[in-house]
ROKE-367960 format. One record per residue (C-alpha): residue number from 1; residue in one letter; z, x, y. Coordinates in Angstrom, 3 decimals. Layout:
REM ROKE-367960
 seq type       up     east    north
 NUM    A        Z        X        Y
...
***
This chain:
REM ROKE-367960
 seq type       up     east    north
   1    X  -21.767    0.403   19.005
   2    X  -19.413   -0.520   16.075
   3    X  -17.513    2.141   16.543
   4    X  -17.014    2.722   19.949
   5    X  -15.707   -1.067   19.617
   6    X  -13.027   -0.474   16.303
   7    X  -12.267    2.876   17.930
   8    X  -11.233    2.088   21.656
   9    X  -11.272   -1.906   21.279
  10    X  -13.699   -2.180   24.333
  11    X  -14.603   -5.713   25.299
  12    X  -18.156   -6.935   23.460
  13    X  -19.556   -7.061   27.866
  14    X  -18.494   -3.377   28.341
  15    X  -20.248   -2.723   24.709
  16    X  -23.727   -4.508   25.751
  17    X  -23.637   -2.959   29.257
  18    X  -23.478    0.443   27.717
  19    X  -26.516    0.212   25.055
  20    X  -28.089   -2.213   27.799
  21    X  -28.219   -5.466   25.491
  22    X  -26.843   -8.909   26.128
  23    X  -23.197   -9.585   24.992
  24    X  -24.252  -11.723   21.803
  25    X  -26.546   -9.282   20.482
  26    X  -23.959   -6.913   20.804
  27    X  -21.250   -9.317   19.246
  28    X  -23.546  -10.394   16.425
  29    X  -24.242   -6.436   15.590
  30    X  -20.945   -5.826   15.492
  31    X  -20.118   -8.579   13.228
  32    X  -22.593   -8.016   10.808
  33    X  -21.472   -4.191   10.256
  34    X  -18.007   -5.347    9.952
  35    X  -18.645   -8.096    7.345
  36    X  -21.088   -5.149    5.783
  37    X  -17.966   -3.199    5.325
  38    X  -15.846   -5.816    4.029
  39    X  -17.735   -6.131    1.222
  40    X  -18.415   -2.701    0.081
  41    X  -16.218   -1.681   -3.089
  42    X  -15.020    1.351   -1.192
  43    X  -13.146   -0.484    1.933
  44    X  -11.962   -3.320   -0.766
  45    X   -7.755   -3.754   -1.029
  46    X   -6.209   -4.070   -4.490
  47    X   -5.408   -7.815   -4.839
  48    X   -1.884   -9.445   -5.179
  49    X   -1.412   -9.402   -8.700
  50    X   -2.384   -5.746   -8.697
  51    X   -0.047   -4.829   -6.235
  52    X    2.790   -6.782   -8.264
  53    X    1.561   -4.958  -11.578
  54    X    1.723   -1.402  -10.259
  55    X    5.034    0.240  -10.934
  56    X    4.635    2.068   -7.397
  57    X    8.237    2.323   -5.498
  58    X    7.482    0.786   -1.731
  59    X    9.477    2.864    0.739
  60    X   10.610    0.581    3.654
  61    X   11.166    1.521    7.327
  62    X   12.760   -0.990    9.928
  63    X   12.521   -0.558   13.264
  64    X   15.360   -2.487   15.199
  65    X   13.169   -3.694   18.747
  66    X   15.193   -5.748   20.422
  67    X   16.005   -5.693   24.123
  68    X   19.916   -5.715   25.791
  69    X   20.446   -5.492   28.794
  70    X   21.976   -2.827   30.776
  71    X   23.019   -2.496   34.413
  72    X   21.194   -1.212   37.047
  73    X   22.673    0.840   39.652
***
């Protein structure tokens, strides 16, 4: 259930009509594996003052996204 909802980002009603549960059962399963996860050593994210200590060289990409307009024959 957790994963078909972090995989394809199906709606919790879609979820609950699948497994045939009601949508806050599903919602409150979900939630429970995610905050699970969160605290698990393995999924945790070095901190800010880790990130500032490393001496790791950041490689930045920018992506230029805006519109103009062009003319339409």
């Amino acid at each position: 259930m957790a994963l078909e909802y972090m995989r394809e980002y199906r709606t919790y009603f879609h979820i609950s009509k699948s497994y045939g549960v009601s949508e806050s059962s599903s919602y409150k399963t979900i939630k429970w594996i995610e905050d699970t996860l969160v605290k698990h050593p393995t999924f945790a994210l070095p901190g800010r003052k880790a990130l500032l200590k490393s001496d790791m060289e950041y490689e930045l990409i920018l992506v230029d996204a805006s519109e103009s307009p062009c003319e339409r024959p």
